[in-house]
C-alpha positions in Angstrom: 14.4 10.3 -4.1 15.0 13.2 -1.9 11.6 14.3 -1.9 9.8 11.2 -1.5 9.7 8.8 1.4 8.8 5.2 0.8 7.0 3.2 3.2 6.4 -0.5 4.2 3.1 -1.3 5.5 1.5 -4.7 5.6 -1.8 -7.4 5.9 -2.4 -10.6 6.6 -3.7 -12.2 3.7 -3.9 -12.0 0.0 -7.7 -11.6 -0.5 -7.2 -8.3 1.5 -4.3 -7.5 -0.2 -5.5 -7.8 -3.9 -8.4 -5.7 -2.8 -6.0 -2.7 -2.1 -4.7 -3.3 -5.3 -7.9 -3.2 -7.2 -9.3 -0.1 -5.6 -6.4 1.2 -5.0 -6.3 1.7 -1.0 -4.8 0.4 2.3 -6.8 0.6 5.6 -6.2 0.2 9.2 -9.1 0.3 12.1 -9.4 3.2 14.3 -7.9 1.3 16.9 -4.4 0.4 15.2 -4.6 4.2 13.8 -4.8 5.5 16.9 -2.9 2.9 19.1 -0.7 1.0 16.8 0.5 3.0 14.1 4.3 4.0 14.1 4.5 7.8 14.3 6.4 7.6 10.8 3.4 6.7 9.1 1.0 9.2 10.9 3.3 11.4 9.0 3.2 10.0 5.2 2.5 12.3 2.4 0.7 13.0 -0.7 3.7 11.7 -3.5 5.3 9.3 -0.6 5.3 5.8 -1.8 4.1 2.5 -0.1 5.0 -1.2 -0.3 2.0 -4.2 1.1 4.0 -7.1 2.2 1.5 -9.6 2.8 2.3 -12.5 5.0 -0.2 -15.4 4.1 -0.1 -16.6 0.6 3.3 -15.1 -0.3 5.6 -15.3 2.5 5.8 -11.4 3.0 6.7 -10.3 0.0 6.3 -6.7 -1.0 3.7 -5.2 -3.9 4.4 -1.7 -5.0 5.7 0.8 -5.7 2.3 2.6 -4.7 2.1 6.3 -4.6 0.0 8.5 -1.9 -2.6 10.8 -3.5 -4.6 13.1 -1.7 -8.2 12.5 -2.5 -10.0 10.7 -4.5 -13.8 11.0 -7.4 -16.3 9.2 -5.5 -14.1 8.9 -1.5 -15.3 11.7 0.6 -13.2 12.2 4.1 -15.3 12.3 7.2 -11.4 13.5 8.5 -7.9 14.0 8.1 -4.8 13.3 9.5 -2.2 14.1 7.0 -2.6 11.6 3.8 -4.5 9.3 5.9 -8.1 9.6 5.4 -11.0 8.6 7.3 -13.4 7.5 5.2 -17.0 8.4 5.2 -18.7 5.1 4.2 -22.1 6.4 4.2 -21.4 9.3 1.7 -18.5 7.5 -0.7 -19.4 5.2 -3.7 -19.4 1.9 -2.4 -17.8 0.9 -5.7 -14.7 3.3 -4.6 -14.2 0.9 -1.8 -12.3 -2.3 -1.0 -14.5 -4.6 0.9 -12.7 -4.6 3.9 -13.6 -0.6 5.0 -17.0 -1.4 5.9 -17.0 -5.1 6.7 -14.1 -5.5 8.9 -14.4 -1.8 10.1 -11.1 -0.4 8.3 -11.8 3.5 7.6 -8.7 5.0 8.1 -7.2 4.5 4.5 -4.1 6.2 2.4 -4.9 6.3 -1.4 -2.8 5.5 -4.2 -2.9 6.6 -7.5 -5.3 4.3 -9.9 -3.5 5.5 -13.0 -0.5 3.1 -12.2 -2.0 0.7 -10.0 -1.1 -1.8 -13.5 2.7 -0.3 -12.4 3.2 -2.5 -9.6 6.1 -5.1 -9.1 6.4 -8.3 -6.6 9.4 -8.0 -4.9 10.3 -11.7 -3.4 11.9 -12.1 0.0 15.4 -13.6 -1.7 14.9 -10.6 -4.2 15.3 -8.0 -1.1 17.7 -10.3 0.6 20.2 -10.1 -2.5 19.5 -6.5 -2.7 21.1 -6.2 1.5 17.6 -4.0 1.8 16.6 -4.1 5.5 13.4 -3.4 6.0 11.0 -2.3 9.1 8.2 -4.7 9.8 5.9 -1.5 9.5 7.3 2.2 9.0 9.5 4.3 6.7 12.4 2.5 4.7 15.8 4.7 5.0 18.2 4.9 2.2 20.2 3.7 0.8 17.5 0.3 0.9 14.4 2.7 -0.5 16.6 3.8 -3.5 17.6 -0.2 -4.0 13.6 -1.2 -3.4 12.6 1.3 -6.1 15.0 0.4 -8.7 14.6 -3.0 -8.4 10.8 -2.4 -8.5 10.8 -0.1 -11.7 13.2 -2.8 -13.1 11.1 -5.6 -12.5 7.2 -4.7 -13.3 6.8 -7.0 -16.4 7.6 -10.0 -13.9 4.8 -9.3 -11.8 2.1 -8.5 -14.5 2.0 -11.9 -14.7 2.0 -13.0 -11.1 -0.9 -10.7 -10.8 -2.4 -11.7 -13.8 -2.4 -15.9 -12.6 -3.7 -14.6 -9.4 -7.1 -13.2 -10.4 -5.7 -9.4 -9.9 -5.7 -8.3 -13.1 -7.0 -9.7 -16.1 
């Protein structure tokens, strides 16, 4: 994957996290983009690709892969910042957006690809821990563990159909 960097971001619970699945987006506030934010994710990509771990119901386990795309039908930037956009909630279809922009305030959003949004795989914690894939809490995953995340990932995506499936995701 020399041309793509993968990425681990995360949230706190699953109800925000099967909303960035369903409309295919993961937001921060302006205060964690502009305080918080690791200066390896200012700097992701169009292509790059992103894990969620989310913490709550499933014990930080990761959800991808999802890929970066620039723009979006129906998402109109009010600005920029690489693929990180900041989302114009007044002029974008509110059926574009996950609940969470407007309600709890989270504009600054990277968006994935809806084509394979049905793509994604769970990868458990012991599925990461037999991999040896070390991971950052929140930033860019170096090789040789992205390689082994996306294998593993691309190998595994019937397995979490179903997860997904049980847990209202996807019907």
């Amino acid at each position: 994957m020399p041309d793509r960097k993968v990425f681990k971001v995360h949230t706190d619970n699953f109800q925000r996290l099967a909303a960035c699945i369903l409309y295919g987006m993961y937001g921060i506030t302006n205060d964690a983009f502009t305080y918080s934010l690791p200066r390896e994710l200012s700097l992701i990509n169009t292509g790059d690709i992103v894990f969620i771990s989310e913490r709550e119901t499933s014990n930080n386990t990761l959800f991808g892969p999802l890929y970066v795309v620039e723009n979006r039908r129906g998402v109109i930037a009010r600005s920029k910042r690489g693929a990180w956009i900041n989302i114009d909630i007044n002029r974008s279809s509110q059926s574009e957006l996950a609940y969470w922009v407007e309600l709890e305030g989270r504009h600054w959003c990277l968006l994935f690809d809806k084509t394979l949004l049905d793509k994604i795989s769970v990868v458990w914690p012991q599925n990461w821990i037999e991999l040896n894939v070390e991971l950052p809490s929140w930033g860019l995953i170096i090789e040789p563990n992205a390689s082994r995340l996306i294998d593993f990932a691309l190998n595994n995506e019937l397995d979490s159909k179903k997860f997904l499936r049980e847990h209202g995701i996807f019907r």
